[in-house]
MARBA-464832 format. One record per residue: residue number from 1; residue in one letter; x negated, y, z of N, C-alpha, C in turn. Coordinates in pm, 1 decimal, padded with zeros to 6 digits, always signed. Layout:
<rs>
(NUM "A" (X Y Z) (X Y Z) (X Y Z))
...
</rs>
This chain:
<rs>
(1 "X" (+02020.9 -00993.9 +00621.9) (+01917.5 -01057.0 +00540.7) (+01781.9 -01032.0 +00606.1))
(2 "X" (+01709.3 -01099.2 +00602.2) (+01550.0 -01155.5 +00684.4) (+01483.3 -01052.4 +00552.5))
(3 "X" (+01407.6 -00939.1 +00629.8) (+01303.6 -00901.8 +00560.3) (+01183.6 -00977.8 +00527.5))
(4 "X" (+01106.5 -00955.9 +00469.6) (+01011.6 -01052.8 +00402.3) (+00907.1 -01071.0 +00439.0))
(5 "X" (+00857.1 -00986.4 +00535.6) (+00776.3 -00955.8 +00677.3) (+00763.6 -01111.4 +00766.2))
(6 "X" (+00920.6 -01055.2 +00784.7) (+00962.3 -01207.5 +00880.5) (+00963.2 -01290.7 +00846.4))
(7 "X" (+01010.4 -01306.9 +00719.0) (+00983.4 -01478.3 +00650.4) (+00858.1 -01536.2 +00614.5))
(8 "X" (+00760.0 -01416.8 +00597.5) (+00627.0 -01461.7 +00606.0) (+00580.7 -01508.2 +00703.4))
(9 "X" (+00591.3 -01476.5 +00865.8) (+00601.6 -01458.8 +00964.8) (+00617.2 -01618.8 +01036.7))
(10 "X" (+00715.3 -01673.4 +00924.9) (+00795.3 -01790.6 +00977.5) (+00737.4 -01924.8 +00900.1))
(11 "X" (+00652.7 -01947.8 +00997.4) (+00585.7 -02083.6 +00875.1) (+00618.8 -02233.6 +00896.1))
(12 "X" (+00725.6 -02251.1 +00916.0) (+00797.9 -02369.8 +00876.6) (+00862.0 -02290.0 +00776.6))
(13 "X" (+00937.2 -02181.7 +00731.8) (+00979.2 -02176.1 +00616.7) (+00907.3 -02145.1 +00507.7))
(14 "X" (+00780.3 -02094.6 +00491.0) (+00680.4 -02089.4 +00451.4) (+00680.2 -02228.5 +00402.5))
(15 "X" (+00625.8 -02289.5 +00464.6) (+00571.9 -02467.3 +00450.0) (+00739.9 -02492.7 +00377.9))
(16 "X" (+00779.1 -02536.7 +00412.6) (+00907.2 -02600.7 +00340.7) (+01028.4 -02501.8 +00214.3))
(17 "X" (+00945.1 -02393.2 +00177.0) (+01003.7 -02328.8 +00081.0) (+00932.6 -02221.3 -00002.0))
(18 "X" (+00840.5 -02287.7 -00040.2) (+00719.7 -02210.3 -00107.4) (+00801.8 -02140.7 -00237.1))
(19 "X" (+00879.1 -02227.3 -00315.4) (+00939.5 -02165.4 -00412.3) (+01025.6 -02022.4 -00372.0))
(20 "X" (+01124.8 -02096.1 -00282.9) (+01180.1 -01952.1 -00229.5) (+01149.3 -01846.6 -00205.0))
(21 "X" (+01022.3 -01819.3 -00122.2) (+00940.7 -01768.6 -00105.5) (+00914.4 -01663.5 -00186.0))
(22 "X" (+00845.6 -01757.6 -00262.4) (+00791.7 -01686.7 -00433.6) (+00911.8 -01631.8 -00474.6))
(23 "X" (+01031.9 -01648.5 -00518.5) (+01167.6 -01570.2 -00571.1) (+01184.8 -01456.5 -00456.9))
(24 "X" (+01192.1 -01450.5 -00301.0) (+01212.0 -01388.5 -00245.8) (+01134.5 -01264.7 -00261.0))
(25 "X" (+00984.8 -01289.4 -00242.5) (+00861.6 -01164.5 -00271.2) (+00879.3 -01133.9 -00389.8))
(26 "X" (+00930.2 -01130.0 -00519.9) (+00979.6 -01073.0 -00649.6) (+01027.0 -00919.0 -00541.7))
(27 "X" (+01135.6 -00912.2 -00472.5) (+01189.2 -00816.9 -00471.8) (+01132.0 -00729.9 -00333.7))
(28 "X" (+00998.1 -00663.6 -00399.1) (+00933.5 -00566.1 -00337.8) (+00953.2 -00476.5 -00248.4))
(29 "X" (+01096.9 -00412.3 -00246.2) (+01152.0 -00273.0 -00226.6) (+01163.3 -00344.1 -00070.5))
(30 "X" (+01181.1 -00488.2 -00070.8) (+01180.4 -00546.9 +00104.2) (+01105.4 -00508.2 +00158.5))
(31 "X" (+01005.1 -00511.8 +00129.9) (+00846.1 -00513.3 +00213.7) (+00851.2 -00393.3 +00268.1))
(32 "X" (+00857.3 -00382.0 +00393.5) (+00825.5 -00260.9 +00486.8) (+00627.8 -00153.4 +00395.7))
(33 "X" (+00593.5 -00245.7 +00426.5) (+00424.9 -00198.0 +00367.1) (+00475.1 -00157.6 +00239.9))
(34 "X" (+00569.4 -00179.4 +00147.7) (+00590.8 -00103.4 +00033.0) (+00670.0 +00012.3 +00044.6))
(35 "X" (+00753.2 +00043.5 +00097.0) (+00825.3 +00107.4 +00178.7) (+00734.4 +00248.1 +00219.5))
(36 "X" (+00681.4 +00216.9 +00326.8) (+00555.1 +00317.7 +00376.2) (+00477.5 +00359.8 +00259.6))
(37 "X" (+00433.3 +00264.6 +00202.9) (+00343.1 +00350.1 +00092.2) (+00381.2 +00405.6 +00008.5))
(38 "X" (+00501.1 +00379.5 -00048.5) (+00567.7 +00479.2 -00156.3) (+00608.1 +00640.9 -00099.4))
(39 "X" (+00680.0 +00608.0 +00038.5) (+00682.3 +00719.9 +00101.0) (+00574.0 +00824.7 +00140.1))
(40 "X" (+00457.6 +00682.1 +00146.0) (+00262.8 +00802.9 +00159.8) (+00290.7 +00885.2 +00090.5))
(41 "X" (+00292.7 +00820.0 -00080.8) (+00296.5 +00850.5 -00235.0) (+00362.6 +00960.5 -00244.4))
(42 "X" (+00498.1 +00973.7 -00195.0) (+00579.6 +01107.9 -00197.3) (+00494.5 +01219.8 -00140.5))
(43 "X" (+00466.8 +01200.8 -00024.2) (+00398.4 +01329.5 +00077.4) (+00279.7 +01355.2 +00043.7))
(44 "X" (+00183.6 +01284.8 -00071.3) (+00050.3 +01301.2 -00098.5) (+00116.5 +01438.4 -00191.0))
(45 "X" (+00185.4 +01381.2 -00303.7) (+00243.0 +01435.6 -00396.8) (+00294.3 +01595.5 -00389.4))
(46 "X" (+00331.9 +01566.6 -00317.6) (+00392.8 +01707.4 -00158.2) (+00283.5 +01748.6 -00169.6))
(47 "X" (+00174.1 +01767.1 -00078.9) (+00101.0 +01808.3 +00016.3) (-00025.7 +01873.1 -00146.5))
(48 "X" (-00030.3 +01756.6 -00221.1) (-00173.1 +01792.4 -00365.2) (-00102.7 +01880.4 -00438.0))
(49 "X" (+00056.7 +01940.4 -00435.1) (+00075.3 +02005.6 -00517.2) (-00009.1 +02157.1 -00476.3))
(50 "X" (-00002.6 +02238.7 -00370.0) (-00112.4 +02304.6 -00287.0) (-00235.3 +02321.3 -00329.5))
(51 "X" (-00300.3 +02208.3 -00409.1) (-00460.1 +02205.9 -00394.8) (-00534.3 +02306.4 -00483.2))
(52 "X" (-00603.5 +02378.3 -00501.1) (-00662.3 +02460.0 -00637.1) (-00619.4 +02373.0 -00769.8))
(53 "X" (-00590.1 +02439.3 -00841.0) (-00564.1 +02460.3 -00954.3) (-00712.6 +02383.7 -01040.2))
(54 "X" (-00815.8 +02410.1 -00977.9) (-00955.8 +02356.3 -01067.1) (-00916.6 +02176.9 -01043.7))
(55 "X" (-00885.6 +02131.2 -00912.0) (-00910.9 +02055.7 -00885.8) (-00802.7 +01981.5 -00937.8))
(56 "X" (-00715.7 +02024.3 -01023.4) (-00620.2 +01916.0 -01084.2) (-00660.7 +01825.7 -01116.5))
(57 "X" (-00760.8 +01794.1 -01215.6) (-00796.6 +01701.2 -01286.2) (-00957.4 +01605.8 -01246.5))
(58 "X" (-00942.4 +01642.4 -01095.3) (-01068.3 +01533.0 -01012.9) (-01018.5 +01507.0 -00879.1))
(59 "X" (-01009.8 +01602.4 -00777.5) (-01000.7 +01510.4 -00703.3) (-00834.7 +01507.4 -00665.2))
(60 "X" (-00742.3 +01642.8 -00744.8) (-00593.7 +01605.0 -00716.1) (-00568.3 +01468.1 -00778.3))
(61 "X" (-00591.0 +01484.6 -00865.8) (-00548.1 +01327.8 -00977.0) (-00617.5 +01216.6 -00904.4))
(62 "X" (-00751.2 +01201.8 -00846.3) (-00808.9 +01114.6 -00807.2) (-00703.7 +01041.8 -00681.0))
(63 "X" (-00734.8 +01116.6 -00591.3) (-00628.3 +01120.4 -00457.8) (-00487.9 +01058.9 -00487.1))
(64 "X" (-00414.3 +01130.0 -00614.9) (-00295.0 +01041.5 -00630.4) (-00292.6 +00952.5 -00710.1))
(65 "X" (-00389.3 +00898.8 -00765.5) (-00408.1 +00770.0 -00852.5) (-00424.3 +00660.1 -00755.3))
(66 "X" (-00554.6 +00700.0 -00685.7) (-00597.7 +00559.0 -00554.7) (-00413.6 +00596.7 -00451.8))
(67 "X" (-00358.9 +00683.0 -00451.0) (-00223.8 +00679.6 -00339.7) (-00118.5 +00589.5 -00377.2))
(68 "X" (-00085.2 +00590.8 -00502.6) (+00010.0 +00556.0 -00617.4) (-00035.8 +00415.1 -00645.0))
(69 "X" (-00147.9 +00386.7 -00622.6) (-00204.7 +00254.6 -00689.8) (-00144.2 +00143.5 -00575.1))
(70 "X" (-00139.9 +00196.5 -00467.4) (-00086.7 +00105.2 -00359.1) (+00034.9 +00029.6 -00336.5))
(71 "X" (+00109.6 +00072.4 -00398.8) (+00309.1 +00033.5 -00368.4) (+00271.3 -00022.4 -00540.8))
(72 "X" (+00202.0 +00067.6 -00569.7) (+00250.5 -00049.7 -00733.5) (+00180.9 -00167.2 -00732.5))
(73 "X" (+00015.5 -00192.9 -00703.7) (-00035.4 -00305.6 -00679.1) (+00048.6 -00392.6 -00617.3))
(74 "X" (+00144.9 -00381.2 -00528.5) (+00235.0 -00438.6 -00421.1) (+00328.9 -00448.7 -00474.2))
(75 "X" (+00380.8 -00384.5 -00554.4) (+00467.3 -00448.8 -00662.8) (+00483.3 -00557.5 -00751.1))
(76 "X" (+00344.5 -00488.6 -00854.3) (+00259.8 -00617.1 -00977.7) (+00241.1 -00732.4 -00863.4))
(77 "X" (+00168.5 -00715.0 -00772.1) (+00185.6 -00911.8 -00689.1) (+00284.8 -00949.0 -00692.5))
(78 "X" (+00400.7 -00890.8 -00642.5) (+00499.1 -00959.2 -00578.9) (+00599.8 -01023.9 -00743.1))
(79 "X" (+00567.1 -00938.4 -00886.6) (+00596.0 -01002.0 -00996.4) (+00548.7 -01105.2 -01058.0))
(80 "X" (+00421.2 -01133.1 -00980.1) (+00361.1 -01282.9 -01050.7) (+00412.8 -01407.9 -00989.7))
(81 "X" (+00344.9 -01488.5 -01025.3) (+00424.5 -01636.2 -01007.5) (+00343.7 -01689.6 -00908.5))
(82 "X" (+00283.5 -01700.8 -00860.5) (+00177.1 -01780.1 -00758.0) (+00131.8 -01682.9 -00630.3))
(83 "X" (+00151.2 -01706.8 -00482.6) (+00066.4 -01665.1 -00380.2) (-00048.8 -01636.7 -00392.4))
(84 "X" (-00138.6 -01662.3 -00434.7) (-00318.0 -01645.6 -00473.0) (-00267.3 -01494.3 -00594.5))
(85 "X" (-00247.5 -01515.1 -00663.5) (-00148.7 -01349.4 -00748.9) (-00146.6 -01285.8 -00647.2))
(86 "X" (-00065.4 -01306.2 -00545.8) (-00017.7 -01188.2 -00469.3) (-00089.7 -01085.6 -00391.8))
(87 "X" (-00161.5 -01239.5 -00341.0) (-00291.6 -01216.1 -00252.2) (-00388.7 -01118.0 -00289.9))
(88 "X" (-00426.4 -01187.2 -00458.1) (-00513.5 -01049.8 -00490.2) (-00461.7 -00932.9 -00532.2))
(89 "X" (-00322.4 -00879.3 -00551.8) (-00286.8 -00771.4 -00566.6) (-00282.6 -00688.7 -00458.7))
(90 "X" (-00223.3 -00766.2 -00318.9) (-00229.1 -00658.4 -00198.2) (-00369.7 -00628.3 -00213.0))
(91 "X" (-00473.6 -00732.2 -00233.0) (-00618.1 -00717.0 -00160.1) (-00664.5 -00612.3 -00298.3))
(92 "X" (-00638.5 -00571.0 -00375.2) (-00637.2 -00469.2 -00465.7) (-00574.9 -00327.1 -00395.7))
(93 "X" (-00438.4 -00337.3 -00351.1) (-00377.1 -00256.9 -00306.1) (-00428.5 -00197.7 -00165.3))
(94 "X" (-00504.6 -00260.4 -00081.3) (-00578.0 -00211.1 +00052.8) (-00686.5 -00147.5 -00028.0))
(95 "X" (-00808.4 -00177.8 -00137.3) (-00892.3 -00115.1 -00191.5) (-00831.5 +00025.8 -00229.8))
(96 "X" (-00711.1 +00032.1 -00276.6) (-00721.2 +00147.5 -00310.7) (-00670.8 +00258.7 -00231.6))
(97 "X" (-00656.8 +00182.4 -00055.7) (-00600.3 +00275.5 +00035.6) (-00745.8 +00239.4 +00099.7))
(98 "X" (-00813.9 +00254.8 +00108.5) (-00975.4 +00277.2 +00105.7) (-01010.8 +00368.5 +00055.0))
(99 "X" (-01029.4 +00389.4 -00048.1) (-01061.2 +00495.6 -00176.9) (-00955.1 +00624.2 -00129.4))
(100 "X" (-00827.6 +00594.6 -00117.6) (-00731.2 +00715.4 -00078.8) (-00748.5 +00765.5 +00044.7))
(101 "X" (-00814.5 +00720.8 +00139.0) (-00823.9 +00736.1 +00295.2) (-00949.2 +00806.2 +00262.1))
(102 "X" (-01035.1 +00785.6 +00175.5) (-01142.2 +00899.4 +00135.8) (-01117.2 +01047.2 +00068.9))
(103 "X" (-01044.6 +00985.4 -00014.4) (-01036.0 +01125.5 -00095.5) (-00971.5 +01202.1 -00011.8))
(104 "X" (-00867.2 +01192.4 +00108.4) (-00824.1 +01269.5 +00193.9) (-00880.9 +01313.4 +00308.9))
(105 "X" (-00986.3 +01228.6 +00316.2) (-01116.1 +01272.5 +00440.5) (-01166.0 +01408.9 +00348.8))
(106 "X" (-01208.9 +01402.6 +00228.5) (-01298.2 +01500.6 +00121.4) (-01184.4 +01588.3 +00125.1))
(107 "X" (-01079.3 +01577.6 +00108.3) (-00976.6 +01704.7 +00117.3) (-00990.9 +01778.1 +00206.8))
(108 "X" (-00989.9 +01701.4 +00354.9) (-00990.7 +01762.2 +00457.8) (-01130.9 +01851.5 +00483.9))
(109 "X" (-01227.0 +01789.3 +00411.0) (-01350.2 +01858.3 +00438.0) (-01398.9 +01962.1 +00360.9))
(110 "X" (-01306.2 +01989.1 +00240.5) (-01311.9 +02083.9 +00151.9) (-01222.1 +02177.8 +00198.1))
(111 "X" (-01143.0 +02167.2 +00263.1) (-01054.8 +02259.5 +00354.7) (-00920.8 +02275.5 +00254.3))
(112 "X" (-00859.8 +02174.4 +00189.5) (-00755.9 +02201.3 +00106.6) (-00669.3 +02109.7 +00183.0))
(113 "X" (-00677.9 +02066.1 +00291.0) (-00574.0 +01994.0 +00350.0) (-00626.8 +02000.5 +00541.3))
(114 "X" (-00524.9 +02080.1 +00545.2) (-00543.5 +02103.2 +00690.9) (-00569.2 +02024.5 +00791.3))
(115 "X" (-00612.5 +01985.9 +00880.2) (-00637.5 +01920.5 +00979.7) (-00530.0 +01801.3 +01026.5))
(116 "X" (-00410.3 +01905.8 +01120.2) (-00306.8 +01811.3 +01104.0) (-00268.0 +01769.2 +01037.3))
(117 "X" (-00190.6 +01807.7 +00896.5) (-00129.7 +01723.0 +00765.0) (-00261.3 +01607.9 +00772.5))
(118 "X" (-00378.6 +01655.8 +00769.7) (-00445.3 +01506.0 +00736.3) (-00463.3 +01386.6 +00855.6))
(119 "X" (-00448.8 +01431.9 +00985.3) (-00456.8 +01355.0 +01059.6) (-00338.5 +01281.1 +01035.9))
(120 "X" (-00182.9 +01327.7 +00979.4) (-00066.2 +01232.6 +00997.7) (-00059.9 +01170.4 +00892.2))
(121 "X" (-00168.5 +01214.9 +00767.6) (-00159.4 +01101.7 +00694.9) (-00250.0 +00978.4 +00686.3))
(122 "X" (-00405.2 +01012.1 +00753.3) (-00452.0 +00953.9 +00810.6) (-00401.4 +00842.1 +00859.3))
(123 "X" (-00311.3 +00872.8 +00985.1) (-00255.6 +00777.3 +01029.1) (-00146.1 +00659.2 +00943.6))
(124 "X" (-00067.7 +00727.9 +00878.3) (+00002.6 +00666.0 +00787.3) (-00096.7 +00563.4 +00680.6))
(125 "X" (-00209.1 +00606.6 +00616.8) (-00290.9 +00516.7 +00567.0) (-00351.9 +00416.1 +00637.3))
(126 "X" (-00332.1 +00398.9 +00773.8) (-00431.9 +00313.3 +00821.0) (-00299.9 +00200.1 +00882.6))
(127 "X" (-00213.5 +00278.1 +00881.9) (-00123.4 +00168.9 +00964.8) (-00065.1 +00069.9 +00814.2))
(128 "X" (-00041.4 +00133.3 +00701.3) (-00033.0 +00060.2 +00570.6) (-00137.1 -00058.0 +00560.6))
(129 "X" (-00258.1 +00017.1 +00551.6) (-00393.7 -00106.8 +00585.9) (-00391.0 -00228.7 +00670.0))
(130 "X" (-00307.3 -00194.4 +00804.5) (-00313.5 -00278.7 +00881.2) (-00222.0 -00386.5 +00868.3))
(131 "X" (-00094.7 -00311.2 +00765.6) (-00013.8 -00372.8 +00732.1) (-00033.4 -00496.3 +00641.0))
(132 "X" (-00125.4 -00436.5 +00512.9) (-00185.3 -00520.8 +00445.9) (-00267.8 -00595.9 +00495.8))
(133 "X" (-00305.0 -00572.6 +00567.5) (-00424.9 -00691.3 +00637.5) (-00336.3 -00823.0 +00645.6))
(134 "X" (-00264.4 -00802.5 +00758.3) (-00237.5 -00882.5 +00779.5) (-00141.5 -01012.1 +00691.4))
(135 "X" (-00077.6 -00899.2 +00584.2) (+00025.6 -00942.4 +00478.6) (-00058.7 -01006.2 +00406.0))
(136 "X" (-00196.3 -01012.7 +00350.4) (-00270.9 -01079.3 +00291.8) (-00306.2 -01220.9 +00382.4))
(137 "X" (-00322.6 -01203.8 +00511.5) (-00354.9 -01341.3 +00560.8) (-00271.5 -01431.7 +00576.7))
(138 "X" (-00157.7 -01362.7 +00594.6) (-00007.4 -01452.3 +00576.9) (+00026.7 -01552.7 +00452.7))
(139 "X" (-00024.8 -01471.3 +00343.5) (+00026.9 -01500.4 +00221.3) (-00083.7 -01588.0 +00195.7))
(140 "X" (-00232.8 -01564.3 +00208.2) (-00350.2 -01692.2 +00178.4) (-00315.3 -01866.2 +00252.7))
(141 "X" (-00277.1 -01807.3 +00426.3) (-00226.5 -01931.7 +00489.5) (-00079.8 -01974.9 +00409.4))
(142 "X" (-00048.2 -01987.8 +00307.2) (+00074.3 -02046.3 +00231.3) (-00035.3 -02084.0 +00131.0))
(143 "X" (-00142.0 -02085.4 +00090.6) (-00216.1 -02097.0 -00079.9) (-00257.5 -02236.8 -00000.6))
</rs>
């Protein structure tokens, strides 16, 4: 079965099966970029359990709200009915790996998240981003 990557990818099927399309992106768990980010979601989860104890309720919670917000935004799109839906849910879902790519810079600079752990998640947030980038332009060229 054609991940959903690729079928985006593929715009004669795009163009000639918009409906399909739309039934196909229902089932989220395809999407590589959802995939990665849920897995971020795990290792944030991991890594904030660590953090002071004060900081439960600002910037631990903060950090995994904008982390968490990402695979589900990418979810809620892929449950609506229309491409332009979708569109603005990823483009919701990169905002809040914006916001999360901060709060883990501020981790790192508060010294509750070590250098390396943050550089590999670092990386993991930006390659999600890039992911979305592009998954958003895919999905506008079908609107």
């Amino acid at each position: 079965m054609l991940g959903a990557l690729s079928l985006l990818q593929n715009k004669s099927f795009i163009g000639s099966c918009l409906g399909a399309l739309d039934l196909f992106m229902q089932n989220y768990k395809e999407l590589n970029v959802w995939v990665k980010a849920h897995q971020l979601t795990l290792n944030v989860y991991q890594v904030t359990s660590c953090f002071p104890k004060e900081e439960l309720y600002s910037l631990t919670s903060q950090l995994r709200r904008s982390i968490s917000a990402i695979p589900a935004n990418i979810a809620e799109g892929c449950g609506k009915k229309s491409q332009k839906d979708l569109a603005n849910f990823l483009n919701i879902a990169l905002g809040s790996a914006n916001e999360a790519e901060y709060f883990l810079l501020l981790s790192r600079d508060l010294n509750y998240l070590p250098g390396n752990e943050h550089n590999i998640l670092y990386d993991n947030i930006n390659e999600i981003k890039a992911m979305l980038i592009s998954l958003i332009s895919k999905v506008r060229n079908t609107i």
